[in-house]
C-alpha positions in Angstrom: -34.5 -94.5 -1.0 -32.0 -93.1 1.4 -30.2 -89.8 0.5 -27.8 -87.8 2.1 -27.4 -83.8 0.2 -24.6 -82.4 1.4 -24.9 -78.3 1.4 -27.7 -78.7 2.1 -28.0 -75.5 4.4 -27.1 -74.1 1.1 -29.6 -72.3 -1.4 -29.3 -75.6 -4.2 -29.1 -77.9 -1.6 -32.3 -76.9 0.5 -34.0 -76.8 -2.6 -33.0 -80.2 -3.7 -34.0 -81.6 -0.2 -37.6 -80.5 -0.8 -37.5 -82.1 -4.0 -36.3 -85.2 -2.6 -38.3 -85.5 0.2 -41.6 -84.5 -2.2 -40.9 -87.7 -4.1 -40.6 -89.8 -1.0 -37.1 -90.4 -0.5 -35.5 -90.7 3.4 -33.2 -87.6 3.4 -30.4 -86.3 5.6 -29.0 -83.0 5.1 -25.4 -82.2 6.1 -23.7 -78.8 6.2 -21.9 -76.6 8.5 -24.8 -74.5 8.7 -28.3 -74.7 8.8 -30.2 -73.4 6.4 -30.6 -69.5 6.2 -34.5 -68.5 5.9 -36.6 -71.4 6.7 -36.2 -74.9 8.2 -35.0 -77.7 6.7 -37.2 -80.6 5.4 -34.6 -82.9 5.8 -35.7 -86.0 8.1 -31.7 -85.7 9.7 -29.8 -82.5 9.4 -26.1 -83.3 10.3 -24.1 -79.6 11.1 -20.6 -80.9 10.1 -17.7 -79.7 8.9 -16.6 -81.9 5.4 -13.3 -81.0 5.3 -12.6 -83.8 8.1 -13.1 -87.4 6.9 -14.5 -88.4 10.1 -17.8 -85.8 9.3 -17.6 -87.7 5.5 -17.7 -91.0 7.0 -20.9 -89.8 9.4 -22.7 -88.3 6.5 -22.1 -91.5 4.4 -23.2 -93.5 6.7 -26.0 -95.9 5.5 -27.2 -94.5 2.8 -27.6 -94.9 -0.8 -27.1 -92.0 -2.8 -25.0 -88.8 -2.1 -25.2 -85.6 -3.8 -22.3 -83.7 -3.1 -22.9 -80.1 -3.1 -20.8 -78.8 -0.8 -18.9 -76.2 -1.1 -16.8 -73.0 0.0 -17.6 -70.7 -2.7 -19.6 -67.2 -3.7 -19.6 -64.6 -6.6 -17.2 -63.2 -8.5 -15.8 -61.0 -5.2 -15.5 -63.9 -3.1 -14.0 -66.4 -5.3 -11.6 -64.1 -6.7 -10.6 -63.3 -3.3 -9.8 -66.2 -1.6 -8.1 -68.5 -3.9 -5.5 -70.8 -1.3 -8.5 -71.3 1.4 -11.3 -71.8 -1.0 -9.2 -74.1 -2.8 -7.9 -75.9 -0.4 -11.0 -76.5 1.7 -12.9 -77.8 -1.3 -10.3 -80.2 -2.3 -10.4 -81.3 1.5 -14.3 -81.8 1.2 -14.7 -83.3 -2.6 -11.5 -86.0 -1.7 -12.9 -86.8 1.7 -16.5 -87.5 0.2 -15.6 -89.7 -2.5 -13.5 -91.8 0.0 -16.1 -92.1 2.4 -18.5 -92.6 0.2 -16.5 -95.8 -1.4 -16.0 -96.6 2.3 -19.7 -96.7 2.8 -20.3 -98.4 -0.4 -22.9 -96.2 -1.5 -24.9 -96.9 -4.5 -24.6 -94.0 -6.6 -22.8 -90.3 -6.1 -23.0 -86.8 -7.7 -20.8 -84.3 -7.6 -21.3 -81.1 -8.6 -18.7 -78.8 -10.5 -19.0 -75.5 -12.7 -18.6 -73.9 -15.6 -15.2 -72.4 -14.1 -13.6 -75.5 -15.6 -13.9 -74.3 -19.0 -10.8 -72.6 -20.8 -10.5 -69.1 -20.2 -9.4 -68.7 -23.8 -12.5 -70.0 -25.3 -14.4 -67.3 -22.9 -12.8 -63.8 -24.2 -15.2 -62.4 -26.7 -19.1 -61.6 -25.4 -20.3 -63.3 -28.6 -18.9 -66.7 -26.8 -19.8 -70.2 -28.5 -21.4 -72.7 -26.3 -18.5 -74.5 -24.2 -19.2 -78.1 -24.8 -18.0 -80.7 -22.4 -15.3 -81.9 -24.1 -13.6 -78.7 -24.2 -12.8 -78.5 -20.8 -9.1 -79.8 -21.4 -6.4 -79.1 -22.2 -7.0 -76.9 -19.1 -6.9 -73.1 -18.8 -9.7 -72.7 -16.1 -10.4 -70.0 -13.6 -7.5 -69.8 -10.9 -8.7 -71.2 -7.8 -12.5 -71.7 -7.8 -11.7 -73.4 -11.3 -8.8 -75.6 -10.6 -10.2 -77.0 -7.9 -13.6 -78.1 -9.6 -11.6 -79.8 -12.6 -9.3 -81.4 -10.0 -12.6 -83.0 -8.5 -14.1 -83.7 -11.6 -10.7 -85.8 -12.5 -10.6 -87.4 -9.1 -14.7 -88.4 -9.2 -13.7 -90.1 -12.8 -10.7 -92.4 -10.7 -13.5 -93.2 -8.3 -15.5 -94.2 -10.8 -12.5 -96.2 -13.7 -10.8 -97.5 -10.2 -13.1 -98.5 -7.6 -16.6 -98.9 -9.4 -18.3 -96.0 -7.7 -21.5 -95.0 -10.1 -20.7 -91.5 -10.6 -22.6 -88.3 -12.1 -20.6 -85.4 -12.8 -22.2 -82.0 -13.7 -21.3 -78.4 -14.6 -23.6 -76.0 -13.2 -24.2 -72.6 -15.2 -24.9 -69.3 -13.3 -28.0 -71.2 -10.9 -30.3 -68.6 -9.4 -33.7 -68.3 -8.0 -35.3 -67.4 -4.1 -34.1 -68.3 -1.0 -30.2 -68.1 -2.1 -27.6 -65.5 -0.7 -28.1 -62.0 -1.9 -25.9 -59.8 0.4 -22.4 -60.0 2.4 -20.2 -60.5 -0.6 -20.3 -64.3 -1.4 -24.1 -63.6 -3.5 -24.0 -64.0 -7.3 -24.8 -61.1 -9.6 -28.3 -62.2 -10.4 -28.7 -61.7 -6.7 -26.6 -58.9 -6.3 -28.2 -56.9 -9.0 -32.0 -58.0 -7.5 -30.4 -56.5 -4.0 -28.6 -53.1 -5.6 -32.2 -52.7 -7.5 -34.8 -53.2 -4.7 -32.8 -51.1 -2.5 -32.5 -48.3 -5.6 -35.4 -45.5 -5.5 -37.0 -45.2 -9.2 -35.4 -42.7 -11.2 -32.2 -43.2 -9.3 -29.2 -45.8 -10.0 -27.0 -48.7 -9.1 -23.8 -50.0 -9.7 -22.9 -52.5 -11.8 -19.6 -54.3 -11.8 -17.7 -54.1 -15.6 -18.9 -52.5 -18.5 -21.9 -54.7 -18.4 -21.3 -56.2 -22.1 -20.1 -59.3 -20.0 -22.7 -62.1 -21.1 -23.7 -65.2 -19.7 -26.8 -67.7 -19.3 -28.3 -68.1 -16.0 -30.2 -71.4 -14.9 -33.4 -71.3 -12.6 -33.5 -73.3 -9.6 -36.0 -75.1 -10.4 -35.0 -76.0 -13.4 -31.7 -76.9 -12.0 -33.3 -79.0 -9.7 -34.9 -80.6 -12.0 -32.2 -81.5 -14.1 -30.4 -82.7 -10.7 -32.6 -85.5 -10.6 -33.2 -86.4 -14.6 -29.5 -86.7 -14.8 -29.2 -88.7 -11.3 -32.0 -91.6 -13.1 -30.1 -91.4 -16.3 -26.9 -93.4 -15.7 -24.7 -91.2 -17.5 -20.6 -90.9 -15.8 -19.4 -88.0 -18.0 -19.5 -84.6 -17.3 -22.2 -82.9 -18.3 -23.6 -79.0 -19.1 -26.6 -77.9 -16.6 -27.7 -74.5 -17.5 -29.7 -72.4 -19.9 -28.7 -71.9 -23.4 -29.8 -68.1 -23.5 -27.1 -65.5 -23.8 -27.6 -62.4 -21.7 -25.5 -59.5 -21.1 -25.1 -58.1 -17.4 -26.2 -54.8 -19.0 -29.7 -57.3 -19.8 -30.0 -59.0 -16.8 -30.0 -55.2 -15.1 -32.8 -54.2 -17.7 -34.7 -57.8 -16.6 -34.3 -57.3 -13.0 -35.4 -53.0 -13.4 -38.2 -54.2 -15.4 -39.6 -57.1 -12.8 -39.2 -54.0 -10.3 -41.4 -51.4 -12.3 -38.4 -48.7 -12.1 -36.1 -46.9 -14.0 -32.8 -46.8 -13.3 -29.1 -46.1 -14.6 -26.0 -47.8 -14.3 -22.8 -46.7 -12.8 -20.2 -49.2 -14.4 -17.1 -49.5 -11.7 -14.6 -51.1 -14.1 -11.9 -51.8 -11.4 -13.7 -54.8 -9.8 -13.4 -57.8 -10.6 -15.8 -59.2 -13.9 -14.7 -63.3 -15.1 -14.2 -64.2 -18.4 -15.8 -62.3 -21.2 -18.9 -64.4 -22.1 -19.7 -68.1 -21.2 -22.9 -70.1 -22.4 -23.9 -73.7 -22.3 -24.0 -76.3 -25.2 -26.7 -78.5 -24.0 -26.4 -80.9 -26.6 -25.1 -84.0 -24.3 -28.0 -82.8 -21.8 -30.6 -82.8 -24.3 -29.4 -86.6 -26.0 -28.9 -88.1 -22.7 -32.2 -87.1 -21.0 -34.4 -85.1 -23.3 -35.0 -82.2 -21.9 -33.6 -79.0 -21.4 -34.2 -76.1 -18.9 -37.7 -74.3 -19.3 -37.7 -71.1 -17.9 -36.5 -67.7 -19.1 -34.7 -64.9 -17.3 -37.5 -62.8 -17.9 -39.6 -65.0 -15.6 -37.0 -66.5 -13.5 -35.8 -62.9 -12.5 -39.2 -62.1 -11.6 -39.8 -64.8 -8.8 -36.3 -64.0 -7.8 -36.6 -60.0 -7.6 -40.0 -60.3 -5.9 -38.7 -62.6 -2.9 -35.3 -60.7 -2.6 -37.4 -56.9 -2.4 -39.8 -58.7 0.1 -37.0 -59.9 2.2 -35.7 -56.3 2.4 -38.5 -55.0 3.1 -39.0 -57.0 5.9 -35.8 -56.1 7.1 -36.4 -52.5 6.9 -39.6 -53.2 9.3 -37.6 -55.0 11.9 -36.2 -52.6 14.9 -32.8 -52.1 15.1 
């Protein structure tokens, strides 16, 4: 089969090009940047820039199934940041992909969104109940980063009621693992907190954004990848929850990350920057009818593979002259 992952210069996308090509698959890669530590396995990487239809139709271009992953976007700093740019160059990229790709007659497409569609009022206390997909309107999601994704989400579901385009639509939860971002302000707070605590001497400490009590679930790449593909094969249009189903404070995810580390540290909690919504977990109900499975792998593993590449990397860093 012929496949075209866009972000794939990305951390998901890379990953989900190794997956593809592992099974096979012809794959090209597009992104405005290549991948940032270690070559792509794509059989054609594309460096384009999505937000111009032209770049759509090129990526597009013969094959048979898109994932669309790409994406401006970053942790909690970032998105919260840059609302009018972020917004506007991801509903450039998400309206110019699904036209191209009905212009290319592709076979099947898959667009990512996020949990920032949810309600924000379903997302205030830590104790949070499982969003479920049909909660997602009436609409109260996360300015910006939020909007945008429900936007695309509504737009991929015209594609598909209006023009036949075989869709997939998923909600990713909190994805983390190796070989993603962890510094210059657009890494997530697994990441983040892996950086803050490889950097940290034992015995000493690190800050952590909020009071900690924050909870969410976090989803292993692998495990995302994974589902990627299980809910690609399944033929299901509707939006659908990709994440893990255990709740974890930020406080936790410290303690997980401290004890994958060997050290002991304390947490200075800056309460001034910026946090999300209170508490948000997965329902993985729809995930577990429509394919039968469900993501595998703790926090208390996944954080370990994650910490141990992030502390090597800055390690190696550290070894490098200036």
């Amino acid at each position: 089969m012929r496949v075209v992952v866009t972000g794939a210069g990305g951390f998901i996308g890379h990953h989900l090009v190794k997956r593809l090509k592992a099974e096979g698959h012809w794959v090209r890669g597009v992104d405005i940047k290549y991948p940032e530590f270690e070559e792509s396995a794509a059989d054609d990487f594309l460096v384009a820039d999505l937000r111009h239809f032209e770049s759509c139709l090129q990526a597009t271009d013969g094959v048979d199934d898109v994932y669309q992953l790409a994406a401006d976007m970053g942790g909690i700093g970032y998105i919260t940041a840059n609302h009018a740019f972020l917004t506007r160059n991801n509903t450039l990229i998400n309206s110019h992909m699904l036209e191209a790709a009905r212009v290319s007659k592709v076979d099947r497409y898959l667009y990512t969104s996020s949990a920032c569609v949810y309600p924000s009022f379903l997302q205030e206390s830590e104790d949070v109940t499982p969003l479920r997909e049909e909660e997602a309107v009436p609409a109260d999601p996360e300015k910006g980063y939020g909007w945008e994704k429900l936007f695309a989400e509504q737009l991929t579901a015209y594609y598909h009621e209006e023009c036949g385009l075989d869709v997939r639509i998923i909600r990713f939860h909190n994805i983390y693992g190796p070989l993603g971002t962890y510094d210059g302000g657009r890494e997530k707070a697994p990441a983040a907190i892996c950086r803050k605590v490889a950097m940290a001497s034992d015995g000493g400490s690190i800050e952590v954004w909020g009071d900690g009590e924050q909870t969410r679930s976090f989803c292993y790449i692998s495990d995302c990848v994974e589902g990627l593909r299980r809910i690609m094969e399944s033929g299901y249009t509707k939006p659908i929850n990709l994440g893990t189903e255990e709740l974890i404070t930020v406080n936790g995810l410290v303690d997980a990350v401290c004890s994958a580390a060997g050290k002991a540290l304390t947490r200075q909690h800056d309460l001034t920057k910026p946090q999300g919504v209170r508490g948000r977990n997965s329902d993985n109900t729809i995930l577990a009818e429509i394919i039968g499975w469900q993501p595998e792998i703790q926090v208390s593993e996944g954080i370990k593979y994650t910490y141990d590449w992030i502390a090597a990397q800055i390690s190696q860093s550290r070894k490098q002259p200036s």
